[in-house]
C-alpha positions in Angstrom: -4.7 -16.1 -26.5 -2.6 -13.1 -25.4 -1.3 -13.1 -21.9 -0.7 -10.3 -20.0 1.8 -10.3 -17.0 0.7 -7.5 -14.0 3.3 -7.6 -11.2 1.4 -7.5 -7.7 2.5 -7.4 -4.1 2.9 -11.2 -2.2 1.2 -11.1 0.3 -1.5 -8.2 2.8 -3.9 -5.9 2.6 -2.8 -4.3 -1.2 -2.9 -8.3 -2.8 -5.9 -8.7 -1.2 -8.1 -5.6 -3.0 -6.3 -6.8 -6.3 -7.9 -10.3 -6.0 -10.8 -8.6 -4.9 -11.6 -6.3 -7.5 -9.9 -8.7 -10.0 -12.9 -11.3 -9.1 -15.5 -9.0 -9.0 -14.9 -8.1 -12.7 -14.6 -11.6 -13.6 -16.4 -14.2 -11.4 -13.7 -15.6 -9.7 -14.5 -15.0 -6.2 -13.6 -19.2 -5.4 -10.4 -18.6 -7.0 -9.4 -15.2 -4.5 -11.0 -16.6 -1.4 -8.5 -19.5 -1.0 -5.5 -17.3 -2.6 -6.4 -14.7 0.3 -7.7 -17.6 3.1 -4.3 -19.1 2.4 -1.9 -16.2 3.4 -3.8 -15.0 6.1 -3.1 -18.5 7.9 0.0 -18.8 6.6 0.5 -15.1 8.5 -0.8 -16.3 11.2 1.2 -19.4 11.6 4.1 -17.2 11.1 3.2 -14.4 14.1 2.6 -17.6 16.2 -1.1 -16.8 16.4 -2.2 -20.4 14.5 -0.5 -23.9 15.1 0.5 -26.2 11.7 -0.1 -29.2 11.8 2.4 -29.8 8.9 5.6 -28.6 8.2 6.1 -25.8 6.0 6.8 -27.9 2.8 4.4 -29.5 3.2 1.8 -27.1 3.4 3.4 -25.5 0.2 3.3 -28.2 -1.7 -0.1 -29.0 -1.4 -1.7 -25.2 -1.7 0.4 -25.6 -5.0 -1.2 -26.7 -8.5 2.3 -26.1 -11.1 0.8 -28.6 -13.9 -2.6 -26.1 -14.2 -1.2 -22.1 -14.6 -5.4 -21.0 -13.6 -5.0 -22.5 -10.1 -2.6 -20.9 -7.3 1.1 -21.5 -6.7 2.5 -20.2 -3.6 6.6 -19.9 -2.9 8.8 -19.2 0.2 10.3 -16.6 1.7 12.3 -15.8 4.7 10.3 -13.4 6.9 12.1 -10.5 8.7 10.6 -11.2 12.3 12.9 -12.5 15.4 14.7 -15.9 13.9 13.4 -15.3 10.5 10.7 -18.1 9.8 10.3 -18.9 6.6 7.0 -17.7 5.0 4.3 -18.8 2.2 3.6 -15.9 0.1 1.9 -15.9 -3.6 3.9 -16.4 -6.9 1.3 -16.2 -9.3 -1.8 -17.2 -11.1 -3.7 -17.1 -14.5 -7.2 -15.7 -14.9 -9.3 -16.0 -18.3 -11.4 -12.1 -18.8 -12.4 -10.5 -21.7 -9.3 -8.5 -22.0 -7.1 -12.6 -22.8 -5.5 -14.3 -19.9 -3.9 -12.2 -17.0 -1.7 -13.7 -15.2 -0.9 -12.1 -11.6 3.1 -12.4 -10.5 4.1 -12.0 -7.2 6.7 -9.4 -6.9 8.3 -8.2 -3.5 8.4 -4.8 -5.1 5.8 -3.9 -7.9 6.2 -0.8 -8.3 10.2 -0.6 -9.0 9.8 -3.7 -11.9 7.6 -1.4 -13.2 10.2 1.0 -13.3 12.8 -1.4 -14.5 10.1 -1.7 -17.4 9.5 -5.2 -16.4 6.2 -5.0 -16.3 3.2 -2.5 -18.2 0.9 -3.3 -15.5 1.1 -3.6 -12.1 -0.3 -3.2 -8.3 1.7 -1.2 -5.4 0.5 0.7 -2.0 0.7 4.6 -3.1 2.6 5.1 0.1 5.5 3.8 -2.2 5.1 6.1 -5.1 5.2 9.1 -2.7 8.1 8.0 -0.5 9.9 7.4 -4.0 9.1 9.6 -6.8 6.9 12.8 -6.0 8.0 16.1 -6.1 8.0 17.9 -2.6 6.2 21.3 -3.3 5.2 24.1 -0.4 1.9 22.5 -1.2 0.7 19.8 0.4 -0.4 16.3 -2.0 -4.0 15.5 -0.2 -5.5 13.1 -2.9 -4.5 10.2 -5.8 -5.7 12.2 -8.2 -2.6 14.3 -7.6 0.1 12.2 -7.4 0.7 12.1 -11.2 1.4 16.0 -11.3 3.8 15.7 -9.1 6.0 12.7 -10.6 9.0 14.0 -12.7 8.8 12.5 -16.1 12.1 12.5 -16.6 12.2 10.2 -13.7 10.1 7.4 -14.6 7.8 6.8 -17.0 5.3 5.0 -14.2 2.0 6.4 -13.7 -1.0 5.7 -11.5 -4.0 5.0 -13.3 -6.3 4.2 -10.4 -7.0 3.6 -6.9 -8.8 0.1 -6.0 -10.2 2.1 -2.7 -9.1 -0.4 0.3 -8.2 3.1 2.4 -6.4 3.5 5.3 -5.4 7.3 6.3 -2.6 8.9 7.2 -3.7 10.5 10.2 -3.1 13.6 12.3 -2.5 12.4 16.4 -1.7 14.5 19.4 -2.2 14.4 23.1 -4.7 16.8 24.4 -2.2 18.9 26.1 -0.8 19.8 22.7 -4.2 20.4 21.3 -5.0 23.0 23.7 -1.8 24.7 23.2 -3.2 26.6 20.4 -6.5 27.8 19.1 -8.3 25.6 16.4 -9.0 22.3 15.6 -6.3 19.3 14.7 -5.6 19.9 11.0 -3.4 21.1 8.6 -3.2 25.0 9.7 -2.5 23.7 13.3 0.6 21.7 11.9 1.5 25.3 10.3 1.1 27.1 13.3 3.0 24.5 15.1 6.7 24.4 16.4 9.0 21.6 18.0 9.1 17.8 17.7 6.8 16.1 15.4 6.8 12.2 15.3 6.3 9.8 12.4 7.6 6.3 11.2 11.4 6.6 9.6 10.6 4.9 6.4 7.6 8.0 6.2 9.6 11.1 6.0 9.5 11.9 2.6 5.5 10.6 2.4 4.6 13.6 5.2 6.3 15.8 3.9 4.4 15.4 0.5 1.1 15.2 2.2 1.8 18.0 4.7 3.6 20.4 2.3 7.0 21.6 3.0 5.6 25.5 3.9 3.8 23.6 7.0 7.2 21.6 8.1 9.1 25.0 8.6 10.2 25.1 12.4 9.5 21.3 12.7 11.6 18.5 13.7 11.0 15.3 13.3 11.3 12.3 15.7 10.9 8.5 15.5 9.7 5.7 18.0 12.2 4.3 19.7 12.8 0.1 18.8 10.6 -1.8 19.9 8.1 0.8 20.5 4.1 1.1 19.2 3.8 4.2 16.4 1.1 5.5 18.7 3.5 5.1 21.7 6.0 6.9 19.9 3.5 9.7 19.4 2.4 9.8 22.5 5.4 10.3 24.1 6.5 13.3 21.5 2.6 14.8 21.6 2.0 15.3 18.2 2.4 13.2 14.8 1.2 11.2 12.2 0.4 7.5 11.8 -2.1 5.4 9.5 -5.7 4.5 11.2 -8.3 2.5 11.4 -10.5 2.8 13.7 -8.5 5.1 16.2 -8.9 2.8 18.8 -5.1 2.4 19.4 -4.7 5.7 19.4 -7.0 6.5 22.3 -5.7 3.9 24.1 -2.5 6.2 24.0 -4.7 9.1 25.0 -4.5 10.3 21.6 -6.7 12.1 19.4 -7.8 11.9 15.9 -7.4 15.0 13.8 -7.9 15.4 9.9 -6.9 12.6 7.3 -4.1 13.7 5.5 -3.9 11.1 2.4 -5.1 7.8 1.9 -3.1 5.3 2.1 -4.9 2.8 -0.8 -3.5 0.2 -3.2 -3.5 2.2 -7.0 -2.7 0.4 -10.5 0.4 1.9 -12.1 1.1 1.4 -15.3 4.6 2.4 -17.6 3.4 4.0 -20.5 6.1 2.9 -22.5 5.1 -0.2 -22.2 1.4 0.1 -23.0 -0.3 -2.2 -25.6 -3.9 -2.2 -26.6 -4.2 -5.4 -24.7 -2.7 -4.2 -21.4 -4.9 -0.7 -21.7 -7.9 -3.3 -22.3 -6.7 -5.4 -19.0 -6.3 -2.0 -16.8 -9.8 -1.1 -17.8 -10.7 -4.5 -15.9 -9.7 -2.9 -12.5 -11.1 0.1 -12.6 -14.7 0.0 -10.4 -17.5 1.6 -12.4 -17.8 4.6 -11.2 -13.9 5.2 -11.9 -12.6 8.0 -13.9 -9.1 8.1 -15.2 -6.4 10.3 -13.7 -5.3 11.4 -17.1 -3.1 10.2 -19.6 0.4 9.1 -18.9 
């Protein structure tokens, strides 16, 4: 039987809506409820927010099964919080469909072995994609759908094919004292309209400008939070920015409000089309949800 190999993140939300989906086309929800049960304690015992009561090698050992490739094996890796813990993430499984075995490898990276045409398949935030390889245009990028237009194929040959809908927005914040300072509501014309300090995450710049449009960014600086120091907090303090959210509850805790959703911020299959095969287009159509249409040909 033909085994296809689809790079996936190790660990959070984006491994989490592959399992997910991945079960839901194929029956093993057993199989993704002690992958994703597993890391989330493992997080926890890593943040400090669980107790062990064995050591680390231990517990990897036994959440381990090497001698049957259908059952989860977990490694190690060296987390970057304060004194560097060493952290249980996934490695990789093998799951039986339709489509011939698929077996899910843990990369810290997905999206660039894709690139490196290590993989045809594979599983990434979009966040990535768009802090990597879009095009920034005067217009601003507001949906998946759009992020293949906008990818240089001279540059890669990584497309996305679909989003697997786990959505978390990128999200317009300001104090009300910024708010008032001009007419309208808190949304993309306002950012046009607006002048002066605008604060986001470092690692986002390129991302806001993509969703926001260059034309929008003209008389705008941006700032970051200081170390230490909450995204929201960081906003607060500058009056105006953007940050992903949930529930916004954070946010008005900062005395911040919620304006539009910019872009979501949602795990998508990619796939390098120079690497296609009938059986990997056959194992891609396993993730898409039913009421998914493609996003073109890539």
């Amino acid at each position: 039987m033909t085994t296809t190999r689809v790079a996936v993140p190790r660990k959070g939300r984006p491994l989490e809506a592959v399992l997910e989906r991945l079960a839901a086309r194929t029956g093993t929800t057993e199989l993704a409820d002690d992958i994703i049960s597993t890391l989330r304690y493992e997080k926890a015992v890593t943040k400090g927010n669980q107790s062990a009561d064995r050591d680390v090698y231990d517990r990897l050992s036994s959440y381990s099964t090497l001698s049957d490739p259908t059952e989860p094996e977990f490694s190690m890796l060296r987390d970057d919080r304060d004194g560097m813990p060493r952290r249980i993430v996934f490695d990789s499984v093998t799951v039986p469909t339709a489509a011939g075995e698929v077996q899910l490898i843990g990369r810290e990276e997905p999206f660039r072995a894709l690139r490196t045409h290590e993989f045809a398949l594979g599983f990434d935030s979009a966040d990535l994609v768009l802090e990597e390889v879009v095009q920034l245009r005067d217009e601003a990028l507001t949906t998946i759908a759009e992020i293949n237009d906008r990818i240089d194929p001279l540059d890669t040959d990584v497309r996305v094919v679909t989003g697997l809908g786990d959505t978390v927005y990128h999200t317009l914040l300001a104090t009300p004292e910024v708010i008032d300072s001009q007419d309208g509501a808190l949304d993309r014309e306002f950012v046009a309209n607006y002048e002066g300090e605008f604060c986001i995450s470092p690692r986002y710049e390129r991302l806001v400008e993509a969703i926001l449009g260059t034309a929008a960014l003209d008389g705008i600086s941006f700032t970051y939070p200081a170390e230490g120091v909450e995204e929201e907090a960081g906003i607060a303090a500058t009056g105006i920015g953007v940050y992903l959210t949930v529930t916004g509850s954070t946010a008005h805790d900062h005395g911040l409000e919620l304006g539009e959703r910019l872009f979501p911020s949602e795990t998508v299959l990619l796939e390098n089309a120079s690497e296609r095969t009938d059986t990997s287009a056959a194992v891609a159509e396993l993730f898409e949800a039913p009421e998914a249409t493609a996003l073109g040909s890539v």
